[in-house]
Residue, then its C-alpha position, 0 to 999 in steps of 0.5 A: x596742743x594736746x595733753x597726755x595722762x598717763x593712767x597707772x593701775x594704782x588710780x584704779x581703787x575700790x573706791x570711786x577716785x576722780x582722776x581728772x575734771x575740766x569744763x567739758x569732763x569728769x574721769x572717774x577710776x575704780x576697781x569692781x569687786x571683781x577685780x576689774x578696772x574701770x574708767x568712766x568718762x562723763x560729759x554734760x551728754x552722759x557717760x561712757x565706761x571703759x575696761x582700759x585694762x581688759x580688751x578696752x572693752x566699753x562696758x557702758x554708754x548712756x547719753x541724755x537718759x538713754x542706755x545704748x547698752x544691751x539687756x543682760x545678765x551681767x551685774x559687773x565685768x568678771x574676769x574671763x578668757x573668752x567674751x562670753x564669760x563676762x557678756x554684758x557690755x555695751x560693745x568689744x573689739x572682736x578679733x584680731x588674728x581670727x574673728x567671728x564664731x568658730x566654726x568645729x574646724x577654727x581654733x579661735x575663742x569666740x570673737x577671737x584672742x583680742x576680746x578680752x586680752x589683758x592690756x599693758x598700759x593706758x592714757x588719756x589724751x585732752x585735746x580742746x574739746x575732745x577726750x580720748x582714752x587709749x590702751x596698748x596692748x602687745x601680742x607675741x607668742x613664740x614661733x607665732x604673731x607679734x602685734x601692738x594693739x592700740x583701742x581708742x574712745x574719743x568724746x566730744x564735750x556736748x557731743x552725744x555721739x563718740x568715736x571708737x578706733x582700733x590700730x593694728x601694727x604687726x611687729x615682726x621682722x619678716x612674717x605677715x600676720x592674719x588680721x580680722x576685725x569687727x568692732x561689735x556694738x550690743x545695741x539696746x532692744x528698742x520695740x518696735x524701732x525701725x532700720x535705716x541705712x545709707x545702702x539699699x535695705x535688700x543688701x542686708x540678707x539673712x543668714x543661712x548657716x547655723x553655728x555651733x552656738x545656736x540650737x534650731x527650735x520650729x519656732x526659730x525656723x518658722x520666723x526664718x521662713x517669714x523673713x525670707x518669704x517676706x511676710x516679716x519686715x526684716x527692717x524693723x523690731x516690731x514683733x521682733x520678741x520672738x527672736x530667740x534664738x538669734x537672727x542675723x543678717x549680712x551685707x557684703x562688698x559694701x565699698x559698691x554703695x560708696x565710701x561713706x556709710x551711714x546706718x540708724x535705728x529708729x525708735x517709736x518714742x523718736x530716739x535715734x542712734x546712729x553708727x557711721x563708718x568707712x566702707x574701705x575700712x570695713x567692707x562687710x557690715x552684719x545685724x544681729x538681734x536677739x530677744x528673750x528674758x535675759x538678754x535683748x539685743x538689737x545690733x543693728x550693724x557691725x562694721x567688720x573686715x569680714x563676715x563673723x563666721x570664724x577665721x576660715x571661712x574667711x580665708x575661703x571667702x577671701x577676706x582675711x587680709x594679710x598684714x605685711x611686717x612693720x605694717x599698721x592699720x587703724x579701723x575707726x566707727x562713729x557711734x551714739x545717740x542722733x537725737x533723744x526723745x526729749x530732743x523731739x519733744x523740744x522741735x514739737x514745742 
């Protein structure tokens, strides 16, 4: 039988206050000096910290040692409108009326209205070995869209993997509702790692538009050339330090190569992380990696509704679903660490 906990925003205090323990997990809530709230949960793998208040955003995730969360320049979370503002976490909902970088005729934030969205209420929920922390938020705007969103992370107690999950209801009484989603994962930049996926390494292609936010130099240009005359290994990170600005890669109609996707980044030390999902759920799967001395990412997927170039490049393309009134979708990912470097140094023991 499963327990609920209400989470009010009194637990949440300057200082560290444990919330609750079992034999599985220790929760943990606080307020950043910034004002933000958070809550971390730890298992005997790690932790992950959440911003249940703030686009349930999931600021940090460690397992067995190892940070899964991206080099950057953020100390803290800081109060912001857009997700750029406080860009440092391990991984945001992107979306969910528009989604993806806007392009001069969009009207959207950056990864849309959803990412930092101040949330109503959370919870926790203990079912037997699992711990699941959900926020609600509600979304209405006069003559606009109505929606009650409800972000979900789930531990398993030894597990060193999590589930990250996103439902969508569109509250109106008669009027459908735009949706896009994509559930963005800022991976850490692991030298010399390699990519592997349960779909043919060539679904994967480069991007060949440039959006507003990225400013084309000759040396970006010149590894875009290499990657599509094949004289890099789009597979892999080795000598991927030049990737500044951004590369990206789009795979589409992943529904073709089946129902159940799974992809994985291979480190040299023999750590692997691994993102699982279902192609029906999110048909279109982006790999973002940049590298220079503030911020080193290696998103090696992104499961998305659509691809990330805003919300009418996705109406032209087709894939903007339309939520009918009273309707609900729920978007769920798997995600983690697969086996740590001390997990292999054990097998060649």
């Amino acid at each position: 039988m499963a327990l609920t906990i209400p989470l009010p925003r009194h637990l949440f205090r300057s200082d560290p206050q444990v919330v609750c323990t079992s034999d599985g997990f220790e929760v943990t809530a606080r307020t950043y000096p910034t004002g933000i709230q958070s809550l971390t949960i730890r298992s005997s793998r790690g932790h992950v910290e959440v911003l249940p208040f703030m686009g349930q955003i999931i600021w940090d995730a460690e397992f067995d040692g190892v940070s899964l969360r991206m080099d950057n320049m953020f100390d803290q979370p800081r109060p912001a409108a857009s997700i750029e503002d406080t860009y440092g976490c391990f991984a945001f909902h992107a979306g969910l009326l528009a989604a993806g970088c806007p392009a001069p005729e969009d009207t959207h934030p950056l990864h849309g209205e959803f990412a930092c969205m101040a949330l109503d209420t959370a919870e926790l929920v203990a079912d037997g070995d699992q711990l699941t922390v959900r926020s609600y938020g509600e979304y209405v705007k006069g003559f606009g869209h109505h929606y009650l969103a409800a972000p979900s992370v789930t531990l398993t107690a030894d597990a060193s993997t999590f589930d990250i999950a996103m439902t969508v209801t569109n509250l109106s009484a008669y009027a459908d509702m735009p949706l896009q989603y994509m559930c963005h994962m800022n991976y850490a930049f692991s030298p010399g790692a390699r990519f592997t996926q349960s779909i043919p390494d060539d679904a994967f292609r480069l991007r060949d538009t440039v959006p507003a936010h990225v400013t084309p130099t000759p040396a970006w240009e010149q590894v875009n050339e290499e990657l599509r005359g094949g004289r890099r290994d789009p597979q892999s990170l080795q000598g991927a330090e030049d990737y500044d600005p951004e590369i990206v890669f789009f795979a589409d109609d992943l529904p073709h190569y089946g129902e159940d996707l799974i992809f994985r980044m291979d480190a040299p030390n023999g750590g692997q992380f691994v993102t699982a999902f279902a192609s029906s759920e999110f048909p279109t799967a982006t790999r973002w990696i940049l590298h220079n001395p503030d911020q080193k990412v290696a998103a090696f997927v992104l499961p998305g509704t659509s691809r990330p170039e805003g919300f009418l490049a996705a109406d032209r393309a087709g894939t903007l679903i339309r939520l009918r009134a009273g309707e609900t979708r729920t978007f769920r990912v798997r995600t983690g660490l697969e086996s740590s470097p001390a997990d292999c140094l054990s097998k060649e023991s």
